[in-house]
C-alpha positions in Angstrom: -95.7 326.1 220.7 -95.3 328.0 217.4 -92.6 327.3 215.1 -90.2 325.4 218.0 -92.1 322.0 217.7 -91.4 321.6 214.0 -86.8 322.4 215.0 -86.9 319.1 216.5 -87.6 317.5 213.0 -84.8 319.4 211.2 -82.2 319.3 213.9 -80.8 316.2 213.0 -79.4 318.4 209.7 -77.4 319.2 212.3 -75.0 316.4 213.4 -74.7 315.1 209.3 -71.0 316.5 209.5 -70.3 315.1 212.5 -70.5 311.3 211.4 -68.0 312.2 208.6 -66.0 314.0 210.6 -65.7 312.3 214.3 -63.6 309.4 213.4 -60.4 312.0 212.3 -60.2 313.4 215.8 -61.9 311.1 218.5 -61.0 307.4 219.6 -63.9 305.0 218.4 -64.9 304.2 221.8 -66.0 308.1 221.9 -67.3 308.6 218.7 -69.1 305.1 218.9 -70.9 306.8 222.1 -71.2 310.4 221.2 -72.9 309.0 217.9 -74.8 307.3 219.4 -76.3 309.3 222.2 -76.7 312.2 219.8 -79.0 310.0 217.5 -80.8 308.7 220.1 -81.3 312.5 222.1 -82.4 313.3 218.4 -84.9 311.0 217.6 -86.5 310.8 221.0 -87.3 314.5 220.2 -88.5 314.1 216.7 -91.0 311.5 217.8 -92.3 314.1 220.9 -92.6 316.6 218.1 -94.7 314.3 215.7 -96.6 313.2 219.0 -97.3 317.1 220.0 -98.3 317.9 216.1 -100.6 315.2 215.7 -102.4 316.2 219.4 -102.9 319.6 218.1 -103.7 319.0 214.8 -106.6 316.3 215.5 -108.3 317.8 217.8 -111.0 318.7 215.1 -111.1 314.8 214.3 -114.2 313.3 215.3 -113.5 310.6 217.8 -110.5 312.1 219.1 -109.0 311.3 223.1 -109.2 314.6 223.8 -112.0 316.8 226.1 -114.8 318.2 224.3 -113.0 321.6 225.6 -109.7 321.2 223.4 -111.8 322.1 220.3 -113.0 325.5 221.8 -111.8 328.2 219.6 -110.0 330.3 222.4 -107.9 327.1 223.3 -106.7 326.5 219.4 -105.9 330.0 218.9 -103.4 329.5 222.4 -101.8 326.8 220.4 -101.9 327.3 216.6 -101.3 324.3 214.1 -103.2 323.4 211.4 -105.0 320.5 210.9 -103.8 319.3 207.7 -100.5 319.4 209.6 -101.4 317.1 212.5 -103.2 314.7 209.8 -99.6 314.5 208.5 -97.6 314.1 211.1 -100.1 311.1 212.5 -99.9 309.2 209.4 -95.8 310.1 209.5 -96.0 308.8 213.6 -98.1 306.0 212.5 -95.4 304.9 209.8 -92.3 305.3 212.1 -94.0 303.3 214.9 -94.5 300.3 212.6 -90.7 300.7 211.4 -89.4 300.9 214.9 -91.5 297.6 215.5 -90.4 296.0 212.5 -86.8 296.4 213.5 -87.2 295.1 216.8 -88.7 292.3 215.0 -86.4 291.6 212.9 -83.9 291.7 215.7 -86.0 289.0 217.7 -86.0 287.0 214.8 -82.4 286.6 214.1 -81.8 285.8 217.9 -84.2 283.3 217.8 -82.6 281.4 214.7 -79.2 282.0 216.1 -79.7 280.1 219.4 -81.4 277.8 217.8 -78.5 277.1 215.7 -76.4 276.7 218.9 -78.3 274.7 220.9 -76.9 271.7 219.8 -73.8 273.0 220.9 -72.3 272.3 224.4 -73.3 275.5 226.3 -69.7 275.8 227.5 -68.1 275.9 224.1 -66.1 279.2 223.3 -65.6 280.0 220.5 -69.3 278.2 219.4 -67.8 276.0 216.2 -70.7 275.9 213.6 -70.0 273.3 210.6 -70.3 275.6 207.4 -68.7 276.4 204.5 -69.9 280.1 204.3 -66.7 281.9 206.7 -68.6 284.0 209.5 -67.4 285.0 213.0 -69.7 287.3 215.3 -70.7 287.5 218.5 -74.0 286.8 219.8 -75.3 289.1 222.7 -76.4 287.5 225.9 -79.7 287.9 227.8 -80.6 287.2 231.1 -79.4 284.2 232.0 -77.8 283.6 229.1 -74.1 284.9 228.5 -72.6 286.1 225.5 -71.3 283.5 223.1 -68.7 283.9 219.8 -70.1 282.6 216.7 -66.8 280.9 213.8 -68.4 278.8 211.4 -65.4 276.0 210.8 -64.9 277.9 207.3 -63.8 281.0 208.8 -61.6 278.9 211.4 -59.4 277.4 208.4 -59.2 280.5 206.4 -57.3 282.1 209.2 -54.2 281.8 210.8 -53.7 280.9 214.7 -52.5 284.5 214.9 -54.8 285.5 213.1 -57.7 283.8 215.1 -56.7 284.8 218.3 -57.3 288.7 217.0 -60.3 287.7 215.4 -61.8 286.1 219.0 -60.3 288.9 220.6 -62.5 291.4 218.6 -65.6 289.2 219.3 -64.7 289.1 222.9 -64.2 293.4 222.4 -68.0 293.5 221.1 -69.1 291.5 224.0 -67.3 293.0 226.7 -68.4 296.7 225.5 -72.1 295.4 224.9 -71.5 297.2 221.5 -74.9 295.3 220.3 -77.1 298.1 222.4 -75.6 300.6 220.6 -76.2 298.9 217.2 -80.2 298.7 218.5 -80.3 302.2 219.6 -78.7 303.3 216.4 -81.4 301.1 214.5 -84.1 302.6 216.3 -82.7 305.6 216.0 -82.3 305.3 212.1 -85.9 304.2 211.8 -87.8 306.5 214.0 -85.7 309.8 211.9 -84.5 308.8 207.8 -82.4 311.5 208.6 -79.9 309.8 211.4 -79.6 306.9 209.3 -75.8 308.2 208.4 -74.8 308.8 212.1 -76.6 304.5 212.8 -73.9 303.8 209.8 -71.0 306.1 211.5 -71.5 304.6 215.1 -71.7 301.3 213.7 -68.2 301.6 212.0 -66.4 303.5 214.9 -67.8 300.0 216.8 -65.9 298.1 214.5 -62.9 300.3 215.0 -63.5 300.3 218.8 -63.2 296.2 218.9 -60.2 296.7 216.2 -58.2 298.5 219.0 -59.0 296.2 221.7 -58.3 293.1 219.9 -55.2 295.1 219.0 -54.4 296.0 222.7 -55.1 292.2 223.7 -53.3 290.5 220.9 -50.1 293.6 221.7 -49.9 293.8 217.4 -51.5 296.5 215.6 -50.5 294.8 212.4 -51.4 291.0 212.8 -55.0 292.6 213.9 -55.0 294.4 210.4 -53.8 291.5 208.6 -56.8 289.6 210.1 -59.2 291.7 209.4 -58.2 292.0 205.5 -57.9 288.1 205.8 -61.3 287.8 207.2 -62.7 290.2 205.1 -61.4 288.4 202.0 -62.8 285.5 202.9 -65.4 286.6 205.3 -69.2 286.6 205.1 -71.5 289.4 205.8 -73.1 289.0 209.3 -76.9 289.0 210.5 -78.4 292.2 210.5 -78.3 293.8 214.0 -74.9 291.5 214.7 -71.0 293.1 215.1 -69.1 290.8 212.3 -64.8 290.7 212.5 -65.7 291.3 208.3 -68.1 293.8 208.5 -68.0 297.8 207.7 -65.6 299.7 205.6 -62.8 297.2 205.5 -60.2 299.3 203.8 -60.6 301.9 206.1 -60.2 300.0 209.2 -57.2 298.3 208.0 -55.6 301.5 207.2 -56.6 303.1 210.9 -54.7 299.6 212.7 -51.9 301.0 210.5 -52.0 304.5 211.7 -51.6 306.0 215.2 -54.4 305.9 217.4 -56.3 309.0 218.1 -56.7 310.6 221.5 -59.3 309.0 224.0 -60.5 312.1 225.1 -60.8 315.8 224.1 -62.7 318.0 222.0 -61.2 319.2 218.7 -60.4 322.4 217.9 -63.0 324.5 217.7 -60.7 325.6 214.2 -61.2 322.5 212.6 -63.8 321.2 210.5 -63.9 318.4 213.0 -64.7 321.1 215.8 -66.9 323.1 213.7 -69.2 319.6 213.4 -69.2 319.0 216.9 -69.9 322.7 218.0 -72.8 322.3 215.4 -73.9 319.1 216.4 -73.8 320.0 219.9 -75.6 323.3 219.5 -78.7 321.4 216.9 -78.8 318.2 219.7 -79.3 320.8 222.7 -81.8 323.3 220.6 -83.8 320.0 219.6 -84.0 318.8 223.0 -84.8 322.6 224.6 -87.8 322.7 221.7 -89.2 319.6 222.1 -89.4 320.5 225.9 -90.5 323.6 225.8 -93.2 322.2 223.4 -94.0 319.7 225.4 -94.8 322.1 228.5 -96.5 324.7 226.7 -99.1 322.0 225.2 -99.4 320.5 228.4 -100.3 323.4 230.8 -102.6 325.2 227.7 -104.7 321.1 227.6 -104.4 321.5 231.4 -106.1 324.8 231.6 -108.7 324.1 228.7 -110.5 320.9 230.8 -111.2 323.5 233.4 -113.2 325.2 231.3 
């Protein structure tokens, strides 16, 4: 395996630019999903990395899973590592499994409270009008056999103007309707399994943001009122759960001044001339080299543990 099983861990380096950069070119749906799939492409190969270092390097350890045959000299020199190295990344695999749990968790947690908090609530009621005087609106995720609900506490409903409501249910309906709440967990998980991707989970989260911005501008046919509801909101607004798309949530500032300006292309790649082009062609090329190493890795360990218990 050699040096190729530690790229994996570093690659993510790699696709840093890109969650500065993706929003100046790309339309939020596609940086929302290209964000997205790169983290989770990324730290699906940094966990088979950490998973092929700590089976190399505790091989030695008494007690081990392995065959008796994995510890014979000729097989360890096949597939060099040290063992302080493998002790390492066990204790780093150990830690990233309880994170990983922790979020999901937390996640379950929230849900829990929230439908608990709307069960009292006729299961037909849309918007879901919760009495409070902290101003929220976000939108629950559905399961099941359970659809997707919108969350306004009555604060947030007389904050806001009609006009200004009907783009804020309009966003909700956006976050629903694009089941943007996956691609908040699989940027979580993401986040949690690498420290690393944490800025891409925080880039795809905003370009979500942005992508229900432009549908609820699309639906409501006003760029402005939507960016007048969304500073509204914001002013008054409350942050949401963790884990939940919020009308006030992200960069606020920024979204209102993207409503105000044209909308980017849906489609296409930059030019390769820009710095926006440079970060993809770089994030591209670490994403693919990650996922090439971690395979080959992968194989390599696998055939040499093959060979070894038919020794």
């Amino acid at each position: 395996m050699g040096w190729m099983v530690l790229l994996p861990l570093m690659a993510p380096l790699t696709a840093l630019p890109l969650g500065r950069l993706a929003e100046q070119w790309s339309h939020p749906r596609v940086a929302a999903r290209l964000l997205t799939g790169a983290s989770a492409v990324l730290a699906a190969c940094s966990t088979l990395s950490l998973v092929l270092l700590a089976v190399v390097g505790t091989a030695q350890l008494p007690g081990n899973p392995l065959p008796d045959s994995w510890s014979d000299p000729e097989v360890r020199e096949a597939v060099p590592g040290p063992d302080a190295l493998g002790v390492v990344a066990l204790a780093v695999l150990g830690w990233t499994l309880l994170a990983v749990g922790g979020a999901l968790v937390r996640r379950a947690l929230v849900r829990v409270r929230l439908r608990r908090a709307l069960a009292a609530l006729p299961a037909d009621a849309d918007p879901a009008l919760l009495p409070d005087e902290r101003p929220y609106a976000y939108a629950v995720p559905g399961g099941l056999r359970r659809p997707g609900r919108i969350v306004v506490s009555t604060a947030m409903r007389a904050g806001l103007g009609a006009d200004e409501y009907r783009a804020l249910l309009a966003h909700e309906r956006a976050h629903l309707a694009g089941r943007h709440h996956r691609y908040l967990l699989a940027g979580e998980l993401a986040a949690r399994a690498h420290p690393l991707l944490a800025p891409l989970r925080d880039a795809a989260a905003y370009a979500m943001e942005r992508w229900a911005d432009e549908d609820a501008a699309r639906a409501v046919g006003d760029r402005g009122l939507t960016a007048r509801a969304v500073g509204h909101a914001a002013l008054v607004g409350h942050r949401p759960a963790p884990g939940l798309a919020g009308f006030a949530a992200g960069p606020v500032p920024r979204r209102v001044a993207a409503l105000l300006r044209p909308l980017p292309p849906a489609g296409g790649w930059p030019p390769p001339t820009t710095r926006a082009g440079v970060a993809a062609l770089v994030a591209a090329a670490g994403t693919t080299a990650s996922a090439l190493s971690a395979l080959n890795a992968a194989v390599t360990l696998f055939l040499v543990l093959k060979a070894a218990t038919q020794l």
